[in-house]
Backbone as XML, in Angstrom:
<?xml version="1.0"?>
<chain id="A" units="angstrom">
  <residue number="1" name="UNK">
    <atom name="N" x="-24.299" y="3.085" z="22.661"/>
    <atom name="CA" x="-25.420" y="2.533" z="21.953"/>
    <atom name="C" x="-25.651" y="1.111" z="22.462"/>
  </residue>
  <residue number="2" name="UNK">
    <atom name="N" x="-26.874" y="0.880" z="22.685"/>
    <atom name="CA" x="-27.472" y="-0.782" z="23.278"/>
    <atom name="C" x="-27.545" y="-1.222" z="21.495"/>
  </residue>
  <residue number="3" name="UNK">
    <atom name="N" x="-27.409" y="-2.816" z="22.202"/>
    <atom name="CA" x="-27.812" y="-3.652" z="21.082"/>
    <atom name="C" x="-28.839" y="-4.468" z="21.806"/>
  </residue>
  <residue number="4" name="UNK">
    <atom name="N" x="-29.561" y="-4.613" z="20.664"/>
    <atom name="CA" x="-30.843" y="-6.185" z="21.258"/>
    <atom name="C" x="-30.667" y="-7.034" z="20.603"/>
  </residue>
  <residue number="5" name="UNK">
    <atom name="N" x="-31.228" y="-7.974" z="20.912"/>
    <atom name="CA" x="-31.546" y="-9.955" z="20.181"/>
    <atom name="C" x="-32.769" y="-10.638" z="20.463"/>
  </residue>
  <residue number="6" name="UNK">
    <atom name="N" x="-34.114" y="-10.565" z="20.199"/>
    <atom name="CA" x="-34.411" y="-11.112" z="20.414"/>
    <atom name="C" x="-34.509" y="-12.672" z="20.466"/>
  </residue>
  <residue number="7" name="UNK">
    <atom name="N" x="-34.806" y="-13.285" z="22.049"/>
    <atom name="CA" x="-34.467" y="-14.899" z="21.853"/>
    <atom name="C" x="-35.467" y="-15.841" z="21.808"/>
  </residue>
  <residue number="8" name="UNK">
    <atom name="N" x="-36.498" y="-15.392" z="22.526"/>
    <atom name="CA" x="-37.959" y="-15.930" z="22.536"/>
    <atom name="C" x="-39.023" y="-15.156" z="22.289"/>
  </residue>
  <residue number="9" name="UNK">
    <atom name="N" x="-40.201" y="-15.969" z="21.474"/>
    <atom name="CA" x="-41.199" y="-14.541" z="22.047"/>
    <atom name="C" x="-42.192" y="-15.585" z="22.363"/>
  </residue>
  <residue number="10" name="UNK">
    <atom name="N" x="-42.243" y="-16.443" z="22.761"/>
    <atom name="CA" x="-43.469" y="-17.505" z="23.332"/>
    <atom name="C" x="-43.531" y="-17.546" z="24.826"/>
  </residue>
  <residue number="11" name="UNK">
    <atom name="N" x="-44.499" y="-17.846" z="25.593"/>
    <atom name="CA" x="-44.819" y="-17.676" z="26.802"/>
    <atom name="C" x="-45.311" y="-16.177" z="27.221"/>
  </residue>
  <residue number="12" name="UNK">
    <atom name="N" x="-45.034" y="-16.335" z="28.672"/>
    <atom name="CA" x="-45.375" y="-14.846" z="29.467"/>
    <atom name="C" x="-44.487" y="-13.801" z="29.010"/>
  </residue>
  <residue number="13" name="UNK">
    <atom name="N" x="-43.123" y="-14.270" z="29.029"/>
    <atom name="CA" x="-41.769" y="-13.150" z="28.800"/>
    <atom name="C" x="-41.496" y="-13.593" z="27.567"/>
  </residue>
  <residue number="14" name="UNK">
    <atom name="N" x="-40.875" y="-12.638" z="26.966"/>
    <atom name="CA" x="-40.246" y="-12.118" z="25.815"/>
    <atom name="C" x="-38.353" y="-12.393" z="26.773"/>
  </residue>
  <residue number="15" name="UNK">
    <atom name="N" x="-37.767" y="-12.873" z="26.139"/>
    <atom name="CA" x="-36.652" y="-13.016" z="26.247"/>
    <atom name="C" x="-35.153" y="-11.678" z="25.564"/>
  </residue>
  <residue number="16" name="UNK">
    <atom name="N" x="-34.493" y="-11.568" z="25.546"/>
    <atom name="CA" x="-33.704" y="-10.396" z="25.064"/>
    <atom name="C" x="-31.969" y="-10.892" z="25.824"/>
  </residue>
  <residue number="17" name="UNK">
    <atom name="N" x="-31.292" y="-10.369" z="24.638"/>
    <atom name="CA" x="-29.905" y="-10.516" z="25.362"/>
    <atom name="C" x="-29.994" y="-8.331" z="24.690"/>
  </residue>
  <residue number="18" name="UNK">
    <atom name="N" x="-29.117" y="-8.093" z="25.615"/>
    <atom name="CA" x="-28.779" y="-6.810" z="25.400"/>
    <atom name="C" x="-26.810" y="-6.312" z="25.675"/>
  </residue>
  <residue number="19" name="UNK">
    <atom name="N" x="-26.861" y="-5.498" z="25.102"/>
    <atom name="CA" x="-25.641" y="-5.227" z="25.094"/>
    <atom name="C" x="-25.002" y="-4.189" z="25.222"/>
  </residue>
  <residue number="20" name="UNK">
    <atom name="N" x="-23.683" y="-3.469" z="25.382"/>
    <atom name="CA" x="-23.223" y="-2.150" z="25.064"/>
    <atom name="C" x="-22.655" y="-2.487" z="23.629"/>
  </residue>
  <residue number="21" name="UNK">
    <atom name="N" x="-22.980" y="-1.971" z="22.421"/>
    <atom name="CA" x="-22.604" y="-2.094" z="21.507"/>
    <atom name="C" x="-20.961" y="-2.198" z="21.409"/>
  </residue>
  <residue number="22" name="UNK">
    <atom name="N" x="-20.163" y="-3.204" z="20.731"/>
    <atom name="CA" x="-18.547" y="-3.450" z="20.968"/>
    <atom name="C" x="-18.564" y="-3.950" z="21.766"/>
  </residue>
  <residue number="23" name="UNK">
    <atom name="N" x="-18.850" y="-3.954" z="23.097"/>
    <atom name="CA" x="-18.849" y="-4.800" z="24.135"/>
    <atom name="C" x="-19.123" y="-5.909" z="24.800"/>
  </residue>
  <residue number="24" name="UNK">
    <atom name="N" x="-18.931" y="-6.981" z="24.069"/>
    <atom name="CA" x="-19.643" y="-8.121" z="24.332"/>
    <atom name="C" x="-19.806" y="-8.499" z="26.202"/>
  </residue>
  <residue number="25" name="UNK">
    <atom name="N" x="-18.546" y="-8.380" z="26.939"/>
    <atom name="CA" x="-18.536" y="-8.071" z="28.032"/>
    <atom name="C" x="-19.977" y="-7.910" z="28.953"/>
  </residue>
  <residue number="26" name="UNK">
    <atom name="N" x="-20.681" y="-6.925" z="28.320"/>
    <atom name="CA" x="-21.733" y="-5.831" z="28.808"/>
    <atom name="C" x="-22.954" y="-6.603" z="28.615"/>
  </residue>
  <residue number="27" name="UNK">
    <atom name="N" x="-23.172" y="-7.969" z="27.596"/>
    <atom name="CA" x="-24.139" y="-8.726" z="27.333"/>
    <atom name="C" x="-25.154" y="-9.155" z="29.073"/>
  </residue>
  <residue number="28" name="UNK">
    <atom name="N" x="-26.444" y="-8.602" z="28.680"/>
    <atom name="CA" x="-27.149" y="-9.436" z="29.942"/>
    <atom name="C" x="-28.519" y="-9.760" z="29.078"/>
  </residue>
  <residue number="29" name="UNK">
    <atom name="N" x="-28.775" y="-11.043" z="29.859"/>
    <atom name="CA" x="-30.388" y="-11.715" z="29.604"/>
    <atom name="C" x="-31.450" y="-10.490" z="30.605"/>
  </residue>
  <residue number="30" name="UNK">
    <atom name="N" x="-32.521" y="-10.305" z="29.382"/>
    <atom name="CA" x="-33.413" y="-9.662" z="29.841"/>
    <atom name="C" x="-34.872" y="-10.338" z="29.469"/>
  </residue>
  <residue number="31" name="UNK">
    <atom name="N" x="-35.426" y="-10.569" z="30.890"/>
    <atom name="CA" x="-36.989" y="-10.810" z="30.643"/>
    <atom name="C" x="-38.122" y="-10.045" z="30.374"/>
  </residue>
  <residue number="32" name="UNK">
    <atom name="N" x="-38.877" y="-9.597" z="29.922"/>
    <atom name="CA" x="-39.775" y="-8.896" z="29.683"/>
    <atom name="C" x="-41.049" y="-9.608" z="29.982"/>
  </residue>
  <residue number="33" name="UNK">
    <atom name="N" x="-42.201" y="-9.397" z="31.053"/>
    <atom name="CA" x="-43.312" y="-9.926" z="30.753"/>
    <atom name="C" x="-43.932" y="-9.036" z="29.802"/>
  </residue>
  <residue number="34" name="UNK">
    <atom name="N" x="-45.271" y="-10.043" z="28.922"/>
    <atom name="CA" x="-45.565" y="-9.780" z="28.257"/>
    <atom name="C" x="-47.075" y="-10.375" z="28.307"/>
  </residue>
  <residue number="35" name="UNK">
    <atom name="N" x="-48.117" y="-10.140" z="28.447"/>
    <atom name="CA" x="-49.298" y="-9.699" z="28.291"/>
    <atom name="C" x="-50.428" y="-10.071" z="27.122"/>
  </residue>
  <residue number="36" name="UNK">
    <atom name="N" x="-51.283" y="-10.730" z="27.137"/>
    <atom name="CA" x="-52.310" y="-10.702" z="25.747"/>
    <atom name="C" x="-52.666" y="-9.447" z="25.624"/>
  </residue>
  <residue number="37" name="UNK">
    <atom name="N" x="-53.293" y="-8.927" z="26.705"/>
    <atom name="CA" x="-53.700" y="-7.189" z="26.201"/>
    <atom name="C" x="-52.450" y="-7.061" z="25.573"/>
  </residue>
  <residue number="38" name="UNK">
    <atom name="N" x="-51.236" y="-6.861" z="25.818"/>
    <atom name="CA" x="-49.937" y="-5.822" z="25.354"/>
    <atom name="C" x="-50.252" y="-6.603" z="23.551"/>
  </residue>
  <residue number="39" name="UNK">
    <atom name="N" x="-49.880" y="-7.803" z="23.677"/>
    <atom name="CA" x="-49.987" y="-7.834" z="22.213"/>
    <atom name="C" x="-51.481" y="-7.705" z="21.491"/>
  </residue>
  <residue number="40" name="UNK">
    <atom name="N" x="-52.309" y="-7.468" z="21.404"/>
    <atom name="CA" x="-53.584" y="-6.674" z="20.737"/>
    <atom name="C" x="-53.569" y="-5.586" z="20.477"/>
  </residue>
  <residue number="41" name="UNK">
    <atom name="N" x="-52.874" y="-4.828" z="21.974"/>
    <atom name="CA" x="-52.716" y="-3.288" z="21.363"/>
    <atom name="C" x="-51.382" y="-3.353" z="20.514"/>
  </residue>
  <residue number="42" name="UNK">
    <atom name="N" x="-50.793" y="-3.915" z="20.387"/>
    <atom name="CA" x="-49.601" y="-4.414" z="19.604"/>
    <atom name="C" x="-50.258" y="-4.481" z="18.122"/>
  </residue>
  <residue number="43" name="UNK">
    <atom name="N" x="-50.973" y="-5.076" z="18.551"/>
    <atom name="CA" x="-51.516" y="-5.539" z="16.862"/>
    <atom name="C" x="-52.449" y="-4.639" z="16.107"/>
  </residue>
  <residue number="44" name="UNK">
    <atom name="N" x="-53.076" y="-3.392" z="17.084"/>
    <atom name="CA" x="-53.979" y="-2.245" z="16.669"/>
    <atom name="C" x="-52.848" y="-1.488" z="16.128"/>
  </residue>
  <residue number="45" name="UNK">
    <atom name="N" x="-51.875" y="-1.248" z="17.210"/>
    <atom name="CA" x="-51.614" y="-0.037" z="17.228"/>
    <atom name="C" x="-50.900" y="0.068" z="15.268"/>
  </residue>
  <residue number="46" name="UNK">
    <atom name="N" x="-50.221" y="-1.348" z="15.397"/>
    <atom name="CA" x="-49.935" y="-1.872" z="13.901"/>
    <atom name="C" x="-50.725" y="-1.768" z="12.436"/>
  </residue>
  <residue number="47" name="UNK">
    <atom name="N" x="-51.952" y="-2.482" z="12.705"/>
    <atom name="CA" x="-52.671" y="-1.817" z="12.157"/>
    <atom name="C" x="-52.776" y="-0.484" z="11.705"/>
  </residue>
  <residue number="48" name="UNK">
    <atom name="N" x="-53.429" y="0.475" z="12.672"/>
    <atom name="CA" x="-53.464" y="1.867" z="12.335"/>
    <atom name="C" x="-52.563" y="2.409" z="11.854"/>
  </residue>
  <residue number="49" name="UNK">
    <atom name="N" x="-50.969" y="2.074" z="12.476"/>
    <atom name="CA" x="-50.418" y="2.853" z="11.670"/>
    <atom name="C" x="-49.242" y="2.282" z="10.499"/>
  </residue>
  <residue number="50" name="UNK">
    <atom name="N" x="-50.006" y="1.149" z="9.962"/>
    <atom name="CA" x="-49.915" y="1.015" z="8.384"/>
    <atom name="C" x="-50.986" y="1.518" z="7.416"/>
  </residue>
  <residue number="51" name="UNK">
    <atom name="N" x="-51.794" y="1.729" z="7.956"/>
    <atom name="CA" x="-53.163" y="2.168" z="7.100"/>
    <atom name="C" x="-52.808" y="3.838" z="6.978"/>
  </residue>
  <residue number="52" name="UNK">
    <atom name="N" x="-52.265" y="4.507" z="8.131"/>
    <atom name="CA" x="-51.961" y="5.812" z="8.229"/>
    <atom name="C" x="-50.891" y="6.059" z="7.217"/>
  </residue>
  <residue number="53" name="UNK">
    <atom name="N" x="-49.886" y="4.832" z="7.155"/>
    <atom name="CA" x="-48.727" y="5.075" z="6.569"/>
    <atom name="C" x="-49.349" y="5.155" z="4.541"/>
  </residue>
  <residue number="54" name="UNK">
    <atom name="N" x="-49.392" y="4.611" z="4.604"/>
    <atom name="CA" x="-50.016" y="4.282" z="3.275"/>
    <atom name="C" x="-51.069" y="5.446" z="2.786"/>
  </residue>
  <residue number="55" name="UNK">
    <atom name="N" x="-51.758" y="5.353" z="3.716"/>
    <atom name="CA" x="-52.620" y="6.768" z="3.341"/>
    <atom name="C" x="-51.521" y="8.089" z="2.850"/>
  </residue>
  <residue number="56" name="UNK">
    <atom name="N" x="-50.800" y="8.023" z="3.550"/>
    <atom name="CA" x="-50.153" y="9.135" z="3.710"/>
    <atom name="C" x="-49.357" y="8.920" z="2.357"/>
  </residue>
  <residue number="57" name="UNK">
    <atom name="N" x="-48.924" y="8.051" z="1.645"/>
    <atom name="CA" x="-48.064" y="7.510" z="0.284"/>
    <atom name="C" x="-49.207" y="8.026" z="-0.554"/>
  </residue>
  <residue number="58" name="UNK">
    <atom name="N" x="-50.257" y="7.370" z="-0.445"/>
    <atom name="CA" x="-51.353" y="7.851" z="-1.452"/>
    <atom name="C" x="-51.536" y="8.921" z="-1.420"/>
  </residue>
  <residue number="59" name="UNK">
    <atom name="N" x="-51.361" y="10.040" z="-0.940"/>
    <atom name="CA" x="-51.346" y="11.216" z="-0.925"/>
    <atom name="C" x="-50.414" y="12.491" z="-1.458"/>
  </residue>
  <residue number="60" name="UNK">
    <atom name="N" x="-49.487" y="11.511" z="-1.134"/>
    <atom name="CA" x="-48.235" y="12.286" z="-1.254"/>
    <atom name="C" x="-47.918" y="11.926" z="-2.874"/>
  </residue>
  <residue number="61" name="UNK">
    <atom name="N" x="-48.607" y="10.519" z="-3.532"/>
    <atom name="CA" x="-48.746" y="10.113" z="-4.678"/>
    <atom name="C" x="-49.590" y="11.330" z="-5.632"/>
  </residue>
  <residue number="62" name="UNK">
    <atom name="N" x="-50.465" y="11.608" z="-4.928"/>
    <atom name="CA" x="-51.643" y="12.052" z="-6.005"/>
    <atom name="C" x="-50.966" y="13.572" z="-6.449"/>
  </residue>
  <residue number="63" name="UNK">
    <atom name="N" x="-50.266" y="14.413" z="-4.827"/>
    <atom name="CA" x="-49.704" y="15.405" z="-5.422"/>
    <atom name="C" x="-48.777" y="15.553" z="-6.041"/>
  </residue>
  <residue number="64" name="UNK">
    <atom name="N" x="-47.897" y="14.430" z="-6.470"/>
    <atom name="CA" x="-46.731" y="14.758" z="-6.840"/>
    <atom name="C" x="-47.238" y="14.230" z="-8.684"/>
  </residue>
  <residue number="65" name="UNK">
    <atom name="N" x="-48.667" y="13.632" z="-8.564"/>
    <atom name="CA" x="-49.023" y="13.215" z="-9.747"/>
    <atom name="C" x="-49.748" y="14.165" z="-10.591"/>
  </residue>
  <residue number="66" name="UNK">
    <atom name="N" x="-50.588" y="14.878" z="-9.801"/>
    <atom name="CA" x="-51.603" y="15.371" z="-10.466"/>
    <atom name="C" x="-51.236" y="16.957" z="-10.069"/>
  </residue>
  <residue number="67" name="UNK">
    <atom name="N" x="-50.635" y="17.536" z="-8.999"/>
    <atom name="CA" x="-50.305" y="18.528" z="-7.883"/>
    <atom name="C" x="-49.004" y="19.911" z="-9.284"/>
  </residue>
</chain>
């Protein structure tokens, strides 16, 4: 199993230490570029699917209410 950390999230890259879980040993810095498009669709994709999520509560509300 990996572990993550995020260390930065400002600039181009996203920063990350990663790991083999137990293993500190196994720790490496990872850069990630990162994108304005990436975060918008970041922020849609978020969107939609809290609105989906919720929908889906309200639903699952009404039958277990009225159902």
């Amino acid at each position: 199993m990996l572990r993550t950390r995020a260390l930065e999230a400002g600039g181009p890259e996203r920063l990350y230490d990663v790991e083999v879980a137990g293993q500190p040993a196994t720790r490496r810095r990872v850069a990630v570029a990162w994108t304005a498009d990436e975060s918008r669709r970041l922020r849609v994709w978020l969107v939609w699917s809290t609105v989906l999520t919720l929908g889906l509560v309200a639903v699952l509300y009404a039958l277990a209410r009225w159902g």
